[in-house]
C-alpha positions as CSV (number, residue, x, y, z in Angstrom):
1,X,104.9,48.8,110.9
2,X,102.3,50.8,113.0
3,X,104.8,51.0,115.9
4,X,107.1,51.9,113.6
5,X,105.8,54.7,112.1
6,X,104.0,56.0,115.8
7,X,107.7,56.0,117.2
8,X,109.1,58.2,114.6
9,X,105.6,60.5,114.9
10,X,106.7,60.8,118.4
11,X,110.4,61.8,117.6
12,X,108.8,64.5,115.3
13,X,107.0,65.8,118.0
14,X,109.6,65.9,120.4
15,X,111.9,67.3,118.2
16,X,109.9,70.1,116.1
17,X,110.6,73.1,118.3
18,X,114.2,72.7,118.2
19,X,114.4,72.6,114.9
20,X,113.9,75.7,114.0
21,X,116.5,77.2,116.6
22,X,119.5,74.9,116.4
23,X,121.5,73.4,112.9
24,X,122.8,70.3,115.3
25,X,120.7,69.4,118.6
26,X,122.8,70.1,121.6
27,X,123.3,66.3,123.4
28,X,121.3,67.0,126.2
29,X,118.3,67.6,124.4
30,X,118.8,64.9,121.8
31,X,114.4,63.5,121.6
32,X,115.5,59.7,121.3
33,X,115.6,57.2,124.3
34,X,119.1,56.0,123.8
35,X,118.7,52.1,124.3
36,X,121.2,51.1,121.6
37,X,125.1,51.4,121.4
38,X,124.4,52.9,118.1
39,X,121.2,55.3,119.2
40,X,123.6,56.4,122.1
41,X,126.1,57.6,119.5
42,X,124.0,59.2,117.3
43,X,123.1,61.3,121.1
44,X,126.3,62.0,122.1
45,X,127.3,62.3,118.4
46,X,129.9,65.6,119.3
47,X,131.7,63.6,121.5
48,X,131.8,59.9,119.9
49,X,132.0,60.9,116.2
50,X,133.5,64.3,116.3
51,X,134.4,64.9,112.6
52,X,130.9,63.3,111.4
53,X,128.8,65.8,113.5
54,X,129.0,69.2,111.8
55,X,128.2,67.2,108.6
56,X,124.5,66.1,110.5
57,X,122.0,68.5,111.2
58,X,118.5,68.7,112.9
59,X,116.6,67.2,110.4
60,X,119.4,64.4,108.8
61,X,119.5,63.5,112.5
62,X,115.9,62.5,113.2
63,X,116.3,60.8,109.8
64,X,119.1,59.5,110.6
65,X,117.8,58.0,114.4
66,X,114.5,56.8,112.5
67,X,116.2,54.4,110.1
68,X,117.7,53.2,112.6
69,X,114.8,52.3,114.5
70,X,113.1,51.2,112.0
71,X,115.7,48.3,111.5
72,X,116.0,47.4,114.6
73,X,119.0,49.7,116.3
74,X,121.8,47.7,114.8
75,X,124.7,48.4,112.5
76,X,123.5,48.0,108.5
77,X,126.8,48.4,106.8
78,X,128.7,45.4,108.0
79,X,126.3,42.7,105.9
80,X,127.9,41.1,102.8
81,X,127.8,43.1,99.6
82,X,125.4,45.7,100.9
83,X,128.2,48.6,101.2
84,X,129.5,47.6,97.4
85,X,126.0,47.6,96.1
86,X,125.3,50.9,97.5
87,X,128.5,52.1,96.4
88,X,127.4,51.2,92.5
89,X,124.6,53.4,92.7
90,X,126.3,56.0,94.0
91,X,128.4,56.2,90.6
92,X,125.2,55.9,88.9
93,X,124.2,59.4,89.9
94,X,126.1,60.8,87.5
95,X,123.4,59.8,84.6
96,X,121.3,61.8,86.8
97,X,123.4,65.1,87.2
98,X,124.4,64.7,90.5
99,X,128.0,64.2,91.3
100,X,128.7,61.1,93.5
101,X,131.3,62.6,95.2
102,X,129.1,64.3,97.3
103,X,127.9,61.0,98.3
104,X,131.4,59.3,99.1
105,X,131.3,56.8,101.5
106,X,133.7,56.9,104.9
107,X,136.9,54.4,104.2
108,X,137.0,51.0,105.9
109,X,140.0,50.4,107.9
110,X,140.8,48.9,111.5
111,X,141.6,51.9,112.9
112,X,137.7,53.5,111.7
113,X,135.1,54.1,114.8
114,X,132.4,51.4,113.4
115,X,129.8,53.2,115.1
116,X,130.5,56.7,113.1
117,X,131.8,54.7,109.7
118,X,128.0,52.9,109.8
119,X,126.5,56.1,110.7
120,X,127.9,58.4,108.1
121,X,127.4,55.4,105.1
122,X,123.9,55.8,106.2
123,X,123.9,59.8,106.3
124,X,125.4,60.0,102.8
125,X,122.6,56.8,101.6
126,X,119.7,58.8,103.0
127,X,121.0,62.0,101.5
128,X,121.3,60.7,98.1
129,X,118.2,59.1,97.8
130,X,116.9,62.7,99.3
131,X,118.6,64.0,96.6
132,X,117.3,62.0,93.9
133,X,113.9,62.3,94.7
134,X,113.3,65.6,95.3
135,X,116.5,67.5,94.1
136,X,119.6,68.5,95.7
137,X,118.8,72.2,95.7
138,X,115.2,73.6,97.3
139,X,112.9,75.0,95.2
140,X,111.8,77.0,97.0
141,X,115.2,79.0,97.0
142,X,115.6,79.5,93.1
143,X,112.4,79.0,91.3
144,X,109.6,78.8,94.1
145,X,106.4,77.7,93.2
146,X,103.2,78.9,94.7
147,X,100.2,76.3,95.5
148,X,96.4,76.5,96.0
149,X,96.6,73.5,98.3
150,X,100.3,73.0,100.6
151,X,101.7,69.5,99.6
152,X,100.8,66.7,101.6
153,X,103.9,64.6,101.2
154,X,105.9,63.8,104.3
155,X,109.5,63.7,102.7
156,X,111.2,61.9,105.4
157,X,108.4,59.2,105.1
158,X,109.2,58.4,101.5
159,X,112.8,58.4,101.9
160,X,112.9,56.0,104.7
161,X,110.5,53.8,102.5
162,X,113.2,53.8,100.0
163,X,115.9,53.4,102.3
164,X,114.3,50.0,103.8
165,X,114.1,48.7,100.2
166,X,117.5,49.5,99.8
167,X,118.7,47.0,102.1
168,X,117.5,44.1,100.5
169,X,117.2,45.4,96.6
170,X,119.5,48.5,96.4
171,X,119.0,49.2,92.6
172,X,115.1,48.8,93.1
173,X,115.3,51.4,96.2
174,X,117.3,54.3,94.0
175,X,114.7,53.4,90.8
176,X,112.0,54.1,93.2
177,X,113.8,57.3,94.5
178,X,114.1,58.2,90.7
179,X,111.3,60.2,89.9
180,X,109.2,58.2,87.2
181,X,107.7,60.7,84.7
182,X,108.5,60.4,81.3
183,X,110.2,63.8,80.7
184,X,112.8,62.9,83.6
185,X,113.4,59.5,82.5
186,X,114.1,60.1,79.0
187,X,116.2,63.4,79.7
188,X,118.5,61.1,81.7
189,X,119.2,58.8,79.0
190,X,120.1,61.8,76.7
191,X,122.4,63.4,79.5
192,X,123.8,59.8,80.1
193,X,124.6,59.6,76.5
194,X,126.1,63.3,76.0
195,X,128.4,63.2,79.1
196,X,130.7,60.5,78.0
197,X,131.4,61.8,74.5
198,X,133.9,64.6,73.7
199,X,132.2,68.1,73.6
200,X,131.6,69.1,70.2
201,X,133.7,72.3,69.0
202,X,132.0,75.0,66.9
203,X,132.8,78.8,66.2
204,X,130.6,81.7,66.6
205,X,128.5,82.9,64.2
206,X,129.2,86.7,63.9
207,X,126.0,89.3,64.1
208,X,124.7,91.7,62.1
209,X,121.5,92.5,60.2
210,X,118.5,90.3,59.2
211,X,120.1,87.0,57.2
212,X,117.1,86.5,54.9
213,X,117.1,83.1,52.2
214,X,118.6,84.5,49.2
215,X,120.5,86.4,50.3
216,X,124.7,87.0,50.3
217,X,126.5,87.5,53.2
218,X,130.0,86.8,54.5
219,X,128.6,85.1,57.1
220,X,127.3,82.3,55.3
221,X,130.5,79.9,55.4
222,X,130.9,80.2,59.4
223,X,127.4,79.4,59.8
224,X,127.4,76.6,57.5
225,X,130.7,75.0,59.8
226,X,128.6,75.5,62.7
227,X,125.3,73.9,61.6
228,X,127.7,70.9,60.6
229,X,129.3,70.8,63.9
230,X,125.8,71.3,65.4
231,X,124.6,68.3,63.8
232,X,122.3,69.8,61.5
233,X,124.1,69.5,58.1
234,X,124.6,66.0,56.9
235,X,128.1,67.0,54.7
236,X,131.0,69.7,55.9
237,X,130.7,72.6,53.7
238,X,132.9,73.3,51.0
239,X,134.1,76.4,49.5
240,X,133.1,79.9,51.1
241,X,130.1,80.3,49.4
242,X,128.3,83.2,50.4
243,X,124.8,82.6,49.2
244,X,122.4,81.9,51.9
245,X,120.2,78.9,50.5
246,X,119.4,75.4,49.6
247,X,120.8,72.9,52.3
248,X,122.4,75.5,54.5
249,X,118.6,77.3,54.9
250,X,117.0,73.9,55.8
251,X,119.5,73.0,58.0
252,X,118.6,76.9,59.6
253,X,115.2,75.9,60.4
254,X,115.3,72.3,61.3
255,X,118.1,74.4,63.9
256,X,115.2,76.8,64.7
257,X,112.6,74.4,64.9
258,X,114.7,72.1,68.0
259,X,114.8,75.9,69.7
260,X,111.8,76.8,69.8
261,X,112.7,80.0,67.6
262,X,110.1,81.1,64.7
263,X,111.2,78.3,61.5
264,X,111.5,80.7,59.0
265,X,115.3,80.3,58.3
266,X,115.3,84.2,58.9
267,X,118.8,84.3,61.3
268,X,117.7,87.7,63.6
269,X,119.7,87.7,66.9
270,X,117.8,85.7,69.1
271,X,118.8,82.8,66.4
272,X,122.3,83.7,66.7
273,X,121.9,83.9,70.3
274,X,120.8,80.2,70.7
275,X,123.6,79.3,67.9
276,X,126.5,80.7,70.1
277,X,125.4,78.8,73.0
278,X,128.5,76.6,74.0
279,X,128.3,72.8,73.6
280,X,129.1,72.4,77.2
281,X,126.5,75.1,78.6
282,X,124.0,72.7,75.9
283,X,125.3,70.2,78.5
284,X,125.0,71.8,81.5
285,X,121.1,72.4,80.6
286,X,120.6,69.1,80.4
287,X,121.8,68.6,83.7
288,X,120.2,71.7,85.6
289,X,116.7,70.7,83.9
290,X,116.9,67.7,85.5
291,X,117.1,69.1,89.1
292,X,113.9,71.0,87.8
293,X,112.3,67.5,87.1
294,X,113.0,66.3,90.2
295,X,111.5,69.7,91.5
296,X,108.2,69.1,89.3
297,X,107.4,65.5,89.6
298,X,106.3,66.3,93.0
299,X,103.6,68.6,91.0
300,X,102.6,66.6,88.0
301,X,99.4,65.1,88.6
302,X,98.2,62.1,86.1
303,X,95.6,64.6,84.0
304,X,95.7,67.6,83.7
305,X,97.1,70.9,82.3
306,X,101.1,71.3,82.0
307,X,102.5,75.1,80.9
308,X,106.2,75.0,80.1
309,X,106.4,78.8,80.7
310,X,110.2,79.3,79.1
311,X,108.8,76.9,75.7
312,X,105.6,78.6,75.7
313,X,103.8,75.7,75.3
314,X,100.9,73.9,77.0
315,X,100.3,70.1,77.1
316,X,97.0,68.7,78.3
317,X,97.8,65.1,80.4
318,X,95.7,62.2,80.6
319,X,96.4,58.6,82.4
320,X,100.1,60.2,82.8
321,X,100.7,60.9,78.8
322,X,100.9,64.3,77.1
323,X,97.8,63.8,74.7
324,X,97.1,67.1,73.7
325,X,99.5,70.2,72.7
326,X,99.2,73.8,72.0
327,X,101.7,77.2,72.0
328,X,101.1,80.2,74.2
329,X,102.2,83.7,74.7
330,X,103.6,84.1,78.0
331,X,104.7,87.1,80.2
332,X,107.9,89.2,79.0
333,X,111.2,89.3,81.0
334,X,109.9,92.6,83.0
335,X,106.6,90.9,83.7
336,X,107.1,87.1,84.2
337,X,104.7,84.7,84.4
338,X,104.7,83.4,87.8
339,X,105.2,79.3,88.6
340,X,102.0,77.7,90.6
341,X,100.1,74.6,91.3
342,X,96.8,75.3,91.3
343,X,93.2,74.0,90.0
344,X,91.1,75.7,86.8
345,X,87.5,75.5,88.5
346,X,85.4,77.9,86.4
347,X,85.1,78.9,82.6
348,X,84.5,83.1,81.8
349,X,82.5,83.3,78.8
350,X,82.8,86.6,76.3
351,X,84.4,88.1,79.6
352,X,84.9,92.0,80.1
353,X,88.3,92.7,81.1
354,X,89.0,94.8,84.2
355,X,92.5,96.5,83.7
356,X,94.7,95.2,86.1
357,X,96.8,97.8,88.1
358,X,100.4,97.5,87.3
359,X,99.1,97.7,83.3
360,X,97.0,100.6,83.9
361,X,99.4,102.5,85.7
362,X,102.3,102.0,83.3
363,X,100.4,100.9,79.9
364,X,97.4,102.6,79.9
365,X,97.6,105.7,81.9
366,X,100.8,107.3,79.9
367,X,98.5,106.6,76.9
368,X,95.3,108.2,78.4
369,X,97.1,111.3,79.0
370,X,99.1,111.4,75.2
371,X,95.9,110.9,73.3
372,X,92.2,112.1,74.7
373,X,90.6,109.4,72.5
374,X,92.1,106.4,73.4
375,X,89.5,105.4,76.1
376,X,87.0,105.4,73.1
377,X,89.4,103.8,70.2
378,X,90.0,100.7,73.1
379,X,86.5,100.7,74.2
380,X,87.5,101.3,77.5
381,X,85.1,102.3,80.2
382,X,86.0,104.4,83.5
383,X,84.7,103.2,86.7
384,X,84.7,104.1,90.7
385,X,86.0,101.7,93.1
386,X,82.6,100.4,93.5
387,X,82.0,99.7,89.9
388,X,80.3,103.0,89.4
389,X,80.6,104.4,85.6
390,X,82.0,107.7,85.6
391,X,82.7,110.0,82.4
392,X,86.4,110.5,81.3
393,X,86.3,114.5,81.2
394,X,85.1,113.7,85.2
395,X,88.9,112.8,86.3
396,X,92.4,114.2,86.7
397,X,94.1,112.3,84.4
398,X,97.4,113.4,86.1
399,X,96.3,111.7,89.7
400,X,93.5,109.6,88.8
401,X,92.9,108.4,92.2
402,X,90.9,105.2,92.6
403,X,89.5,104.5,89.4
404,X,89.2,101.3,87.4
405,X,89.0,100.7,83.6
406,X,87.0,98.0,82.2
407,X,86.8,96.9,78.5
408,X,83.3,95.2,77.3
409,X,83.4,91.4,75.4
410,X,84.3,91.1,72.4
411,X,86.4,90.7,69.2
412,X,88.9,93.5,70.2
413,X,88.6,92.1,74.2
414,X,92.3,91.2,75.2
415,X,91.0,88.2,77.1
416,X,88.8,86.9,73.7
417,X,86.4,84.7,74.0
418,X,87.1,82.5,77.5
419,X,89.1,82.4,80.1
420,X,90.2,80.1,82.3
421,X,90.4,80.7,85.8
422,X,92.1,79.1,88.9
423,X,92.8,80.3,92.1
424,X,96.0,82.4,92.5
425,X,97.5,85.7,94.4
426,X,99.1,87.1,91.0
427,X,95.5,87.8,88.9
428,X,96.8,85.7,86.1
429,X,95.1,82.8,84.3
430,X,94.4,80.9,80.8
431,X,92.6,83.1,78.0
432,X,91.9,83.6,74.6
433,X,93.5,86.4,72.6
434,X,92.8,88.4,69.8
435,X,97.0,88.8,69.2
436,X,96.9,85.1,66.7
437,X,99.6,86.4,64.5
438,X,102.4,86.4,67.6
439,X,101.6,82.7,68.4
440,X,103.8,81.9,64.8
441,X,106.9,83.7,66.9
442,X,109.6,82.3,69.0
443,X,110.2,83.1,71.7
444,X,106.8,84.3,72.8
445,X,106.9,86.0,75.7
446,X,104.8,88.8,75.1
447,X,102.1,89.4,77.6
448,X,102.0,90.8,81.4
449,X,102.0,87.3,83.1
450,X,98.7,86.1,82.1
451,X,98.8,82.8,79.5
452,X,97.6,83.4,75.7
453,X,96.5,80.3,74.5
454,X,96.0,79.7,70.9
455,X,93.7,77.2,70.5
456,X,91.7,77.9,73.7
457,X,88.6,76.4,72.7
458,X,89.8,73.0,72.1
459,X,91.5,73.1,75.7
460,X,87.9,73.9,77.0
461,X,86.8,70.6,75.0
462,X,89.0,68.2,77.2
463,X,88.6,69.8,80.3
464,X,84.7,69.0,80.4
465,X,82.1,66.8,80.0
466,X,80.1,66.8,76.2
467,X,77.1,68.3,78.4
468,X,79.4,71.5,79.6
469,X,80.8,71.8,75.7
470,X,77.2,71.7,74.7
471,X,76.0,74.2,77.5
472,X,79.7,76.5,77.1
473,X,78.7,76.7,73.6
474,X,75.0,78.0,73.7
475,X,76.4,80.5,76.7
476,X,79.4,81.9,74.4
477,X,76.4,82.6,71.5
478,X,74.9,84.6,73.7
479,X,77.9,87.3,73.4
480,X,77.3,88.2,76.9
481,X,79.5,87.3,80.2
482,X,79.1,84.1,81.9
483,X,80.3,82.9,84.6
484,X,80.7,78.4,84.4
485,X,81.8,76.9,87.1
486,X,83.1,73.1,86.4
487,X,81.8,70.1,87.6
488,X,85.1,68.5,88.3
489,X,88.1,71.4,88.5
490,X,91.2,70.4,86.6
491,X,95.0,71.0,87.9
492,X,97.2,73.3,86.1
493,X,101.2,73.4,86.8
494,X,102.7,76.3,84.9
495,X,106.9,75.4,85.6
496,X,109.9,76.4,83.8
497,X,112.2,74.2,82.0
498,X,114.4,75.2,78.8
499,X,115.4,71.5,77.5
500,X,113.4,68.4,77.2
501,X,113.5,65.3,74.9
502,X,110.2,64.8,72.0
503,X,108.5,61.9,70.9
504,X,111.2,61.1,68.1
505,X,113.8,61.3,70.7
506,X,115.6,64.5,70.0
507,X,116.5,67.3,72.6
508,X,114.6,70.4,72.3
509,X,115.8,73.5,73.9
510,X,113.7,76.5,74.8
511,X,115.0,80.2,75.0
512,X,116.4,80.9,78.6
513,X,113.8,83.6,78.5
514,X,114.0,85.1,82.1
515,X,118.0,84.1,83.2
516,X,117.5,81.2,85.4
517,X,119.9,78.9,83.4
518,X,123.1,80.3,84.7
519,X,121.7,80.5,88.0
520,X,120.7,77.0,88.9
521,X,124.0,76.0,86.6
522,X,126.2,78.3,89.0
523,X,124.1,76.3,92.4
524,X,124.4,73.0,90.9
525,X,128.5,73.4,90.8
526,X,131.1,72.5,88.0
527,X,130.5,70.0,85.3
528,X,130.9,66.5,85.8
């Protein structure tokens, strides 16, 4: 195995400078000793298999020259059963959202080139276990993610692990390449389930003003049809009553509560938004949110701290399982709360809050300059750019300059009572807010980009030790700033999904809250 893996180092090496100039290596330059029929046609690949080479660029081809090495140069394809077992999985995609005709294998016939049939069953077997791993889309190119530390993982590495199972145990090799974490797993049984029964049909429900309980409104009888169609009414409606109560309310929030809207029964038009929502775009979330899986299983970490940024919800992880939950306010559409990988490594106790620049130039600046006294109603102080204090009637409100504006702890302190911090570019982080009555809301994107957290002082409980509550506790009596650094920093993965499956089994969808949705459904292509 030690050869193994040296030989295919050594093809990296080779290799690496080309591939960032060329999509298909030119023959000559080709980095593999061609001591095989079939390692000579995968060199001369233009010229041998001419209608299989456009479809093989730099990188499928050191992949593709490495798993063949690693089983010893010869044709794979040709043993018993092995093509017909692959072939099953292939159709088994489907349960994952990916569409297995983009996996179809070359036809066998006596007129095929064996060389180029073998290699191309192997191109699309590589690809889809590629594919299934770590998505069929990059990241990187719709909803990138920014890490403290780069990723480790050699991708080509794991694949060809997989691809060697395959050989002898194809069902094991794509359950291996399936990511294993619970939320993927259990979103690909509900997406199995959905795509082979018949869409649902349901109407739209018209807007207008505030539906309160109690209320009468023409509107009552189409949303009635459409909760039933939804699911959410045991019995079709009768009659065209227009009073909005009883079952048809209940039925309103239970529809409210699986969308992460505020369960009041209150229909505003973000609830009829998330009502008019077609049942094959409900569908196609399914599907697109497991591409984002496969994106974040590469992230999630066994404990640790999990944001859901489009829910607005934070989950706390431990031995693998969600133990701990909480809701947050996150950034608005105009101010998004980026996606990172990073580690929390210190605590701010009663923490002053230093104005960050985009909210001081467009929140707090306008407001400076409408009303003389709002420095003093916010209990803001004005500072130089090396922390100097300086007095209000001292600057040009119309061009500042190089100021900064600091708030002191406490109660009426954005930030509250802690924060915690984690290295990042975008200034943003975990903290405590004085804003409680939002958190009953839905959808809660309300801040700048930094995380509200509701409960923040329980999250401090489970990520430290009982001496660091005990210490944390005595420091945050004190009422004045602390900096506490933790004895074991904890990782944090804030990511963005709008559908997963709960602990009872049923899908819950989260607002689309910045766009992506149509996006990644648009990338992904047509539904299966």
């Amino acid at each position: 195995m030690f050869k193994k893996h040296a030989c295919y180092l050594s093809i990296c090496l080779l290799v690496a400078p080309l591939v960032a100039t060329a999509d298909v290596l030119p023959v000559d330059v080709v980095p593999v000793l061609a001591t095989s029929p079939l390692q000579q046609a995968l060199a001369q690949l233009p010229g041998v298999c001419p209608g299989l080479a456009p479809h093989i660029d730099a990188a499928a081809l050191l992949r593709l020259q490495a798993f063949y090495q690693q089983q010893g140069d010869g044709p794979l394809w040709s043993v018993d059963g092995r093509r017909h077992a692959l072939q099953s999985q292939l159709l088994m995609l489907a349960d994952d959202g990916l569409d297995p005709t983009h996996y179809s294998l070359p036809a066998v016939d006596a007129t095929a080139n064996v060389l180029c049939s073998d290699i191309d069953s192997s191109r699309q077997y590589l690809q889809a276990l590629q594919d299934l791993h770590y998505g069929r889309l990059q990241q990187s190119r719709f909803e990138p993610v920014w890490h403290s530390q780069p990723p480790t993982r050699d991708p080509n590495t794991e694949v060809l692990a997989f691809a060697a199972t395959g050989l002898q145990d194809m069902p094991k090799a794509f359950d291996q390449a399936r990511p294993s974490a619970d939320l993927y797993r259990s979103l690909r049984n509900a997406y199995a389930t959905v795509r082979q029964q018949p869409l649902p049909h349901w109407g739209p429900v018209a807007g207008g003003p505030l539906l309160r309980p109690g209320m009468d409104d023409p509107r009552v009888p189409e949303l009635a049809r459409r909760l039933y169609s939804g699911g959410y009414l045991a019995k079709a409606p009768s009659g065209n009553g227009r009073q909005y109560q009883g079952e048809v309310v209940k039925a309103v929030k239970a529809f409210q509560l699986s969308h992460s809207l505020q369960a009041d029964g209150v229909i505003g038009a973000g609830t009829v938004a998330e009502l008019n929502i077609s049942p094959a775009m409900r569908r196609e979330q399914l599907r697109i949110n497991l591409e984002r899986f496969r994106w974040l299983a590469q992230d999630l970490e066994p404990e640790g701290v999990v944001v859901n940024v489009a829910a607005a919800q934070l989950s706390v992880y431990q031995s693998g399982i969600p133990v701990w939950q909480t809701r947050l306010q996150v950034g608005r559409a105009e101010r998004q709360t980026p996606l990172l990988k990073s580690r929390i490594t210190r605590l701010t106790l009663n923490p002053t809050w230093t104005i960050p620049p985009t909210i001081m130039r467009e929140d707090k600046l306008p407001a400076i300059r409408l009303n003389p006294e709002y420095l003093r109603q916010q209990n803001l102080q004005v500072l130089d750019a090396q922390g100097r204090p300086l007095a209000a009637d001292q600057v040009d409100w119309t061009r500042p300059g190089n100021i900064l504006l600091r708030q002191d702890a406490g109660p009426r302190n954005p930030l509250g009572r802690i924060v915690m911090r984690f290295p990042n570019p975008f200034s943003v982080y975990l903290h405590d807010t004085p804003s409680q009555p939002l958190f009953t809301k839905g959808p809660r994107a309300f801040s700048s980009g930094c995380v509200r957290v509701e409960q923040p002082l329980l999250l401090r409980d489970l990520l430290v030790s009982p001496a660091e509550r005990t210490r944390t506790d005595e420091l945050l009596a004190t009422g004045v700033t602390h900096e506490f650094r933790l004895a074991t920093p904890v990782p944090v993965l804030l990511g963005y999904w709008t559908v997963e499956v709960d602990r009872q089994g049923g899908l819950v969808y989260a607002p689309d809250i910045y766009g992506r949705d149509p996006v990644l459904i648009k990338a992904m292509g047509s539904v299966l």
